[in-house]
C-alpha positions as CSV (number, residue, x, y, z in Angstrom):
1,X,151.7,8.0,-0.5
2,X,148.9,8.6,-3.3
3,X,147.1,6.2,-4.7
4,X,146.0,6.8,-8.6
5,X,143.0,4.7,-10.0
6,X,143.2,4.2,-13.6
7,X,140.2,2.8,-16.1
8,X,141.0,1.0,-19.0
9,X,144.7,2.2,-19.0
10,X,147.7,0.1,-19.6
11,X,151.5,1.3,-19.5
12,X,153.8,-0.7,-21.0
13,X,157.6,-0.5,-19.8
14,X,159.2,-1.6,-22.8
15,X,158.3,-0.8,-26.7
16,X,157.8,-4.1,-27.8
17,X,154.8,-4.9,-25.6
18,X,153.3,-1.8,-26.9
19,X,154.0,-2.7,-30.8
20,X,152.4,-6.1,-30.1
21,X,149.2,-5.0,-28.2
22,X,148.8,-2.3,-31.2
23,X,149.2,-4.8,-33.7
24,X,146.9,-7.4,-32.1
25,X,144.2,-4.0,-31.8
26,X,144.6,-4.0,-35.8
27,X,144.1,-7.1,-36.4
28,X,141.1,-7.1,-34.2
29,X,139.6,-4.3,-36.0
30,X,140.2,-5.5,-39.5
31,X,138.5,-9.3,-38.7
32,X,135.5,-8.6,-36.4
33,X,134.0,-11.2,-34.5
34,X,130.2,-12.1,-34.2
35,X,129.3,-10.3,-30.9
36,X,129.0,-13.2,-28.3
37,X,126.0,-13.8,-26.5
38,X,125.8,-12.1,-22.7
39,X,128.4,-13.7,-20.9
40,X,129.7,-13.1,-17.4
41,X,131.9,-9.8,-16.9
42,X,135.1,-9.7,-14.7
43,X,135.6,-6.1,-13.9
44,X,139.7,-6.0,-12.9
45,X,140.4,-2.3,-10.6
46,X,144.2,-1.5,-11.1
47,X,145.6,0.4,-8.2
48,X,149.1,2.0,-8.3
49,X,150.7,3.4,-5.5
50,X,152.9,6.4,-6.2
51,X,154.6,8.6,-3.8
52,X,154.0,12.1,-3.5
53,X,156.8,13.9,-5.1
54,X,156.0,11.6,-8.2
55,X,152.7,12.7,-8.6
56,X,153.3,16.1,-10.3
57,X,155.5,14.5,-12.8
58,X,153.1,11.8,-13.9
59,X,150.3,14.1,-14.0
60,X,152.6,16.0,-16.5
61,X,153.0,13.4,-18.7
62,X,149.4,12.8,-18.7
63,X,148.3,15.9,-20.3
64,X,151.2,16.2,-22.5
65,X,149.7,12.7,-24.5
66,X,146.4,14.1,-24.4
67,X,147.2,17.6,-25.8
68,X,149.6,15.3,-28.6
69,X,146.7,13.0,-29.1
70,X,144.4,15.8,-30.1
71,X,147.0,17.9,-32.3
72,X,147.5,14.4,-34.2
73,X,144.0,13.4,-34.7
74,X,142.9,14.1,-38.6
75,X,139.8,12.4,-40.0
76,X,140.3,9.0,-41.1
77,X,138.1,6.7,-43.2
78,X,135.4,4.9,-40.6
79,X,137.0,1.5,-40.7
80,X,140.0,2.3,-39.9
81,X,140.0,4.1,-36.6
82,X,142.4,2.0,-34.4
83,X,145.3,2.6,-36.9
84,X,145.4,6.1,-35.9
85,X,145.6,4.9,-32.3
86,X,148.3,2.6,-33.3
87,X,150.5,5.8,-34.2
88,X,148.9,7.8,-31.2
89,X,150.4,5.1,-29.6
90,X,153.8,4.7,-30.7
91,X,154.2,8.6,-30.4
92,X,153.5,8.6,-26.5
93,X,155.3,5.4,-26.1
94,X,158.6,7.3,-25.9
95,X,157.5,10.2,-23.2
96,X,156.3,7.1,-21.1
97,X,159.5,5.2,-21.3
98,X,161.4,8.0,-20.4
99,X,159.0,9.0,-17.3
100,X,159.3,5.3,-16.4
101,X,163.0,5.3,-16.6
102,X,164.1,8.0,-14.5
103,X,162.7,6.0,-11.5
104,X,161.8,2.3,-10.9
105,X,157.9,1.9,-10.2
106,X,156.8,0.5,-7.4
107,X,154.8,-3.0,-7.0
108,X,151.2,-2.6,-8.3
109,X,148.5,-3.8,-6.3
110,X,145.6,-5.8,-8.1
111,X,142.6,-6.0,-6.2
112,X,139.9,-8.6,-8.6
113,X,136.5,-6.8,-8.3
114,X,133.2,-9.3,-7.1
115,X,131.9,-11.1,-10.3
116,X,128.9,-9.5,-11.7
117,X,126.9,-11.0,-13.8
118,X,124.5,-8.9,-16.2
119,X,121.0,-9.0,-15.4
120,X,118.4,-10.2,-18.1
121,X,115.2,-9.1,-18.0
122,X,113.4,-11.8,-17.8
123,X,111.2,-12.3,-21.2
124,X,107.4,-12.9,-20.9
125,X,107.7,-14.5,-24.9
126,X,108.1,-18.1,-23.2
127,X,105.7,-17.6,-20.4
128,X,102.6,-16.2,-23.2
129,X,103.6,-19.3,-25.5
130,X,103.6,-21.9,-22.4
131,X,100.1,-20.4,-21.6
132,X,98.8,-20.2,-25.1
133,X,100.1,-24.0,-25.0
134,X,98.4,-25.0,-22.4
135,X,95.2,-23.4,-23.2
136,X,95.3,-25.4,-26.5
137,X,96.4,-28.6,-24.8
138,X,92.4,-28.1,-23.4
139,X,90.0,-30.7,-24.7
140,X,87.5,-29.1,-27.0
141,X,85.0,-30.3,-29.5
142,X,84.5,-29.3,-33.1
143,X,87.1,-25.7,-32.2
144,X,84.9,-24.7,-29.2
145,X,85.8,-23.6,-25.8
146,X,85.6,-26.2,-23.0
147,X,82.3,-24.3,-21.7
148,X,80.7,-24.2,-25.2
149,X,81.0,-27.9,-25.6
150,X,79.6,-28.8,-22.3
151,X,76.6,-26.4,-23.2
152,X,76.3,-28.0,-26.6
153,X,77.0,-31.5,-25.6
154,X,73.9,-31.1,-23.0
155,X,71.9,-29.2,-25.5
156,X,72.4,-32.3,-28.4
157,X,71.5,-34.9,-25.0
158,X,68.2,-33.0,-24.5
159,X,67.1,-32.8,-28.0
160,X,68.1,-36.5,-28.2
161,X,65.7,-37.4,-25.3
162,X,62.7,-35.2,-26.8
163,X,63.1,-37.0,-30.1
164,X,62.9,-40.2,-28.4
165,X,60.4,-39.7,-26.0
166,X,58.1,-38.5,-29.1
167,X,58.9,-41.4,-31.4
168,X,58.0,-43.4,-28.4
169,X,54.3,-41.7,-28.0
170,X,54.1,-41.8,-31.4
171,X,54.8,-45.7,-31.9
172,X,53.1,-46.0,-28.4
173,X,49.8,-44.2,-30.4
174,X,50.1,-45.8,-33.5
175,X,49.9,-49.5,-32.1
176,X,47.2,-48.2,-30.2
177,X,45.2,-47.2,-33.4
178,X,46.1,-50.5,-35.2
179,X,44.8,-52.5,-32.1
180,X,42.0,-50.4,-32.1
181,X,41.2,-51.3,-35.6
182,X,41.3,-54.7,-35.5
183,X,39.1,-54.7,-32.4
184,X,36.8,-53.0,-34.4
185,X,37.0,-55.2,-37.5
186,X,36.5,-58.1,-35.6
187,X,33.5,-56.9,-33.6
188,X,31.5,-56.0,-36.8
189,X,32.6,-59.6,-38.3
190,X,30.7,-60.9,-35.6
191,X,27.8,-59.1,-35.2
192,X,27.2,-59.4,-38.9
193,X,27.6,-63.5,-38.2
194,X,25.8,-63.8,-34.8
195,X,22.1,-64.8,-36.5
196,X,22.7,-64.8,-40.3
197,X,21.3,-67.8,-40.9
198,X,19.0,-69.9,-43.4
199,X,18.1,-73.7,-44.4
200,X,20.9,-73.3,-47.2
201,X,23.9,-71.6,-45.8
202,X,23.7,-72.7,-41.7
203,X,26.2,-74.8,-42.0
204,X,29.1,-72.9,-43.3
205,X,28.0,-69.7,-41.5
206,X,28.2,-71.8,-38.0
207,X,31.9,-72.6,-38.9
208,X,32.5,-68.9,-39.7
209,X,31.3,-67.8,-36.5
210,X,33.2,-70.2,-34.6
211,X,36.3,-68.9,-35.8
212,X,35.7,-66.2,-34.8
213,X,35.1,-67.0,-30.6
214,X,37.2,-68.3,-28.0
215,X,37.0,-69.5,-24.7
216,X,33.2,-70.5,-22.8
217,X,31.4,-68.9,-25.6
218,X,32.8,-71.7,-27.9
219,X,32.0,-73.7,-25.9
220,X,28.4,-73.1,-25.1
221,X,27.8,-72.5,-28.6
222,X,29.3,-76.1,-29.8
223,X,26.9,-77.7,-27.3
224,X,24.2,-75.7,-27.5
225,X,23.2,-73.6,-30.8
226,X,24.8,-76.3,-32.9
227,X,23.3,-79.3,-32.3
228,X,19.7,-77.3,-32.3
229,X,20.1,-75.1,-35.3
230,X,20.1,-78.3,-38.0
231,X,16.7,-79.5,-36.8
232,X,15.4,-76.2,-36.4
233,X,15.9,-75.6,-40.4
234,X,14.5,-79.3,-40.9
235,X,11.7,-78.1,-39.1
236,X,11.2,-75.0,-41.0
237,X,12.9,-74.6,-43.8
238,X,11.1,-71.2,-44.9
239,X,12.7,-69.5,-41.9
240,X,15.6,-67.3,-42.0
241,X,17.3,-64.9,-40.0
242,X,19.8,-62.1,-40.5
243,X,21.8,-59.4,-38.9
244,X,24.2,-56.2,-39.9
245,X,26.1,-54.2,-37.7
246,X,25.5,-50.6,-37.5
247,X,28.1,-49.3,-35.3
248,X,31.1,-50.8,-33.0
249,X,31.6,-48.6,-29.8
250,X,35.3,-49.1,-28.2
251,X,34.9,-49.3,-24.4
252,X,38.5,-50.4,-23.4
253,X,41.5,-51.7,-24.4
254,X,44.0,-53.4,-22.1
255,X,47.0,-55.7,-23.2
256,X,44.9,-58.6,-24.1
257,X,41.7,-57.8,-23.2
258,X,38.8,-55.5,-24.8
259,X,35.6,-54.5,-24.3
260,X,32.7,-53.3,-26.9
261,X,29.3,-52.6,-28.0
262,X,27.8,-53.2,-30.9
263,X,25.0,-51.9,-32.4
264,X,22.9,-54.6,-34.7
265,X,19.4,-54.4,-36.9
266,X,18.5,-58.1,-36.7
267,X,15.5,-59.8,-38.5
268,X,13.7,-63.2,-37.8
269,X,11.4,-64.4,-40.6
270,X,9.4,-67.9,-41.2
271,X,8.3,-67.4,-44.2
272,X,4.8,-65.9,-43.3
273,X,5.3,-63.0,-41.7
274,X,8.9,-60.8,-40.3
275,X,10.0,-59.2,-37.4
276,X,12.8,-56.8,-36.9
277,X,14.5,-55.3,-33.9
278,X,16.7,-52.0,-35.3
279,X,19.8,-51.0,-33.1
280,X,20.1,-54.4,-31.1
281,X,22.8,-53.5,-28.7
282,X,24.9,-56.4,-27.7
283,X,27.9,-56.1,-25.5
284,X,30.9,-58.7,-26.0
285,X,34.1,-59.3,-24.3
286,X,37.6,-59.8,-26.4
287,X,40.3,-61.8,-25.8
288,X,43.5,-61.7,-27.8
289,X,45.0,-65.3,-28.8
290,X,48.2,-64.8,-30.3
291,X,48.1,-62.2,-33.2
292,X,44.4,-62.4,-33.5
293,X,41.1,-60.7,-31.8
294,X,38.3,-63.6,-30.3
295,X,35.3,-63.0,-28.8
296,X,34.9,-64.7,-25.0
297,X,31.9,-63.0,-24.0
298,X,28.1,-62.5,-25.5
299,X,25.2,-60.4,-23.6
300,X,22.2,-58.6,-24.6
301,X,22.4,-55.4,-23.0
302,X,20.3,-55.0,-20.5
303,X,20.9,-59.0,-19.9
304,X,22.4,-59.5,-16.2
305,X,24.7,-62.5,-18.2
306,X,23.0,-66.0,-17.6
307,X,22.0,-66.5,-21.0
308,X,25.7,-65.7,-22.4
309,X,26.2,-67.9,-25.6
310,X,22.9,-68.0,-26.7
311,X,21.7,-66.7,-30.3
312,X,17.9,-66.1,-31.2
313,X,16.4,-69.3,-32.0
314,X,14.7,-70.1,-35.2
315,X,10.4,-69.6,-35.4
316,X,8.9,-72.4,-35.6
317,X,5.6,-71.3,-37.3
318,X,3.9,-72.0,-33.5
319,X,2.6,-69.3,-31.8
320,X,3.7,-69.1,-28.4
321,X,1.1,-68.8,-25.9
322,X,0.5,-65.8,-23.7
323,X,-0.6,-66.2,-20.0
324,X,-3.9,-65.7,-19.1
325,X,-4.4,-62.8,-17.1
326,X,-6.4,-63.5,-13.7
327,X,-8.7,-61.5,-12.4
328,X,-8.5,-61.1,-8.7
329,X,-11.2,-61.1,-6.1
330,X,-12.3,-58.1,-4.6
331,X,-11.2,-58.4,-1.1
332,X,-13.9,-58.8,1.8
333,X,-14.4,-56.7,4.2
C-alpha cells in the first residue's frame, strides 16, 4: 500500500458536486468579502490510501489534467479568473469519473492537524501610548517637568523669605529712626524748658515743663522748684534765666527706656549784671508712657545724682560769701 498526500485537492465522485462547488467559487469571486481579521486556522491533512498497482494509473490521470489545464488556459480579463477554472474544471471532471469508476476507492483516512493559531507580533503602539500616558498623568506646574517645579517651587520659597526678612529689617530700622526722633525731639523740648524762666512767664513755663516729666523728677520738681520759684520772682523781679539746646546725643534706646545728653548754653541774669555757662551738659533718663517720650531722670554731668530734680535757682541780688582762707601755723620743731 502507498499512501498519496494531497494539498488543497478535492475529487468529487459524481458531477454534480463538482458543478455546485464551481458555482459556489463564482459566486465567491464576483461578491468579495471584507477580509476578516486574523482568526484561528484549522489546517485539515487528507490522506488516501491507494494500493500499488493503482498508483501508475492515478499518476496518469494526474498529468493528463495538468497538460489539458495548460493547453486551455488563454488570457482572461483580471476579474474573472475562476470562471476559467470553472471550465478547467468541468473538462477534467469526466477523465476523473471515469478513473474513479473502473474501481471503487478505498476509505480515506482524515487525520485533523493540531490547531495553530497565527502569531501576532506583539505591537509596541499601546505600550509608547500607556507610557506617554502615564508620564502625563505626572503632576506638574505651569507645563514643567516634576524636577523643574520642585527647583522653581524652592527657588520662589527662597526669594519669598529674603523679601520678608528685608521688609522686616527695613520696618525693624525704620521704627527705630522714628523712635529715635522723637527721643530727640523731646530732649531738646526740655532742655530749652529746664531754666527759661522770668517774673512774667514762670508760671506757664512751669506747667510746660511738667508735661514734659514723669516719674520722681515730677515729683521732686512739684515739691521742690515750684513752691520756691514764685517767691524767688517776688523777690527779684529783675531776674531772669534762660536756656537753648545746642545738641541731643542718643546714648541708648531700649523698648521703653532711653538714655541722652544734651548739650545746653544757659544764662542767669538779676538785672545788674549776667552770667552764662556755654555747652552745659546735662544727662537725662527717658521713659516711654504710652505713645509719648517723658523724662524720669535729671543730672549735671559730672553730678554723682543726689541733686537729681533740681534746676538753678534764681539770684537774689546777695552776694554769696566766700570762705575765708586760714593760714596755718608753721609747725614746731
Amino acid at each position: 500500500m502507498t499512501a498519496k498526500t494531497s494539498k488543497d485537492v478535492t475529487e468529487e465522485t459524481d458531477g454534480t458536486g463538482a458543478d455546485e462547488t464551481v458555482a459556489d467559487e463564482v459566486e465567491e469571486t464576483e461578491e468579495p468579502t471584507p477580509k476578516p481579521a486574523a482568526k484561528r486556522k484549522r489546517r485539515v491533512r487528507v490522506i488516501e490510501v491507494l494500493e500499488d498497482e493503482d498508483l501508475d494509473e492515478v499518476l496518469e490521470s494526474l498529468e493528463n489534467e495538468d497538460e489539458d489545464e495548460d493547453e486551455d488556459e488563454e488570457p482572461a480579463p483580471r476579474k474573472k479568473p475562476v470562471a476559467k477554472k470553472a471550465a478547467t474544471a468541468k473538462q477534467a471532471t469526466p477523465a476523473k469519473r471515469a478513473t474513479a469508476a473502473k474501481k471503487a476507492k478505498p476509505p480515506v483516512e482524515i487525520i485533523e492537524a493540531e490547531d495553530e493559531e497565527d502569531e501576532e507580533e506583539p505591537e509596541p503602539g499601546p505600550a509608547r501610548r500607556t507610557s506617554a500616558a502615564a508620564s502625563s498623568a505626572q503632576p506638574t506646574l505651569l507645563g514643567l517637568p516634576r524636577n523643574a517645579a520642585i527647583v522653581v517651587v524652592v527657588l520662589v520659597a527662597l526669594l519669598a523669605s529674603a523679601a520678608i526678612w528685608q521688609w522686616r529689617s527695613a520696618s525693624g530700622a525704620a521704627g527705630e529712626k522714628d523712635e529715635r526722633a522723637a527721643v530727640v525731639a523731646r530732649a531738646s523740648a526740655f532742655g530749652d524748658l529746664a531754666t527759661s524762666y522770668n517774673a512774667t512767664n514762670y508760671q506757664s513755663q512751669m506747667d510746660k515743663i511738667q508735661k514734659l516729666m514723669a516719674g520722681d523728677l515730677l515729683e521732686r520738681y512739684k515739691s521742690s522748684t515750684a513752691q520756691t520759684l514764685p517767691q524767688a520772682f517776688k523777690t527779684s523781679p529783675q531776674a531772669a534765666l534762660t536756656s537753648k539746646t545746642k545738641q541731643v546725643y542718643v546714648g541708648n534706646i531700649d523698648g521703653k527706656f532711653a538714655t541722652v545728653v544734651v548739650a545746653v548754653d544757659i544764662a542767669v541774669s538779676d538785672g545788674k549784671s549776667q552770667n552764662s555757662a556755654p555747652q552745659s551738659l546735662i544727662r537725662l533718663s527717658l521713659v516711654k508712657e504710652g505713645d509719648e517720650w517723658k523724662v524720669s531722670q535729671m543730672n549735671a554731668s559730672g553730678d554723682d545724682g543726689s541733686g537729681a530734680g533740681s534746676l538753678p535757682g534764681v539770684p537774689s541780688g546777695q552776694q554769696t560769701q566766700q570762705p575765708k582762707s586760714e593760714q596755718s601755723e608753721k609747725p614746731k620743731n
